[in-house]
N, C-alpha and C positions, 0 to 999 in steps of 0.2 A: 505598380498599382495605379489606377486609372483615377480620379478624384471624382470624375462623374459616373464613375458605376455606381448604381445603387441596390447591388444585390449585398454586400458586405458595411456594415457600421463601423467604420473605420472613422477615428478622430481625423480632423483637418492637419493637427499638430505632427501628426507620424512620420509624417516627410520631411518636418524639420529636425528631430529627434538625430543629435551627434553621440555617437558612440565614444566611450573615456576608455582608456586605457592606464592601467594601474596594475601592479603587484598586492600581492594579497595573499598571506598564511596557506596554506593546505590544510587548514580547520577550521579556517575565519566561514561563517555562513554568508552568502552570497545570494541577493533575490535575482532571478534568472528573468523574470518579466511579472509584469503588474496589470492587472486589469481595471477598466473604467468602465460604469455602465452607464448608457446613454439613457437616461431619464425620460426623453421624447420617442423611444419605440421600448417600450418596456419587454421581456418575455414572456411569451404564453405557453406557461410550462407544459398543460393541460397537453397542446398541439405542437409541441415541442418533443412528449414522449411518443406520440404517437406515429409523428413524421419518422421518426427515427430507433421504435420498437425493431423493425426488420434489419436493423443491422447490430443492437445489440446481442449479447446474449446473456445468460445465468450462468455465473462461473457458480455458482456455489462456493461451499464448504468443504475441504478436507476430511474424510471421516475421522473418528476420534479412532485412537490407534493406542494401544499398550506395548511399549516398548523394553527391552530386556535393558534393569539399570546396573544392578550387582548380583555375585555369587556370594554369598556372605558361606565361609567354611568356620564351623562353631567348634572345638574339641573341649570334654571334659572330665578328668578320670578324679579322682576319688575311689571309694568302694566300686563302683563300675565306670565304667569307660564307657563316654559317650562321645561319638561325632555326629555334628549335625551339618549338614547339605540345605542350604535354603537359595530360592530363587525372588527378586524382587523385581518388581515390574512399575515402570512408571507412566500413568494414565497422562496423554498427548490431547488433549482437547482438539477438538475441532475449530481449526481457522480460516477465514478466507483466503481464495487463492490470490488474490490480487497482492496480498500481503508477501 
């Protein structure tokens, strides 16, 4: 990283930033990086979405989807003999795909 480029807002401090080493759980949460925002070039979201429209895209939403949950087999005799066949279904709402 160049310190006099000035197409990137890079802290002055990042080059001296030492990396620790340490052991740590396989369930401990861990922050993986941390952001600063430089107070003296603010962003301009407005030309921020716009610079950068053509390379998003809409993922959308999931359609919502009914999916087969049980076969419930019902039997019941008495004076008559009944069996009952029922089919249940469980409504999947619609989620982002990002998700």
């Amino acid at each position: 990283m160049d310190i006099g480029e000035r197409q990137f807002h890079w802290s002055l401090d990042v080059l001296t930033f030492k990396p620790r080493v340490e052991t740590f759980a396989y369930r401990t949460r861990i922050l993986i990086g941390a952001i600063t925002i430089n107070k003296l070039c603010p962003l301009k979201e407005d030309m921020s979405r716009e610079l950068s429209k053509g390379y998003l895209i809409d993922t959308g939403v999931k359609p919502i989807t009914w999916d087969l949950d049980e076969i419930p087999i019902v039997g019941q005799v008495g004076q008559y003999a009944n069996i009952s066949v029922g089919v249940i279904y469980y409504n999947q709402p619609g989620k982002t795909l990002k998700s």
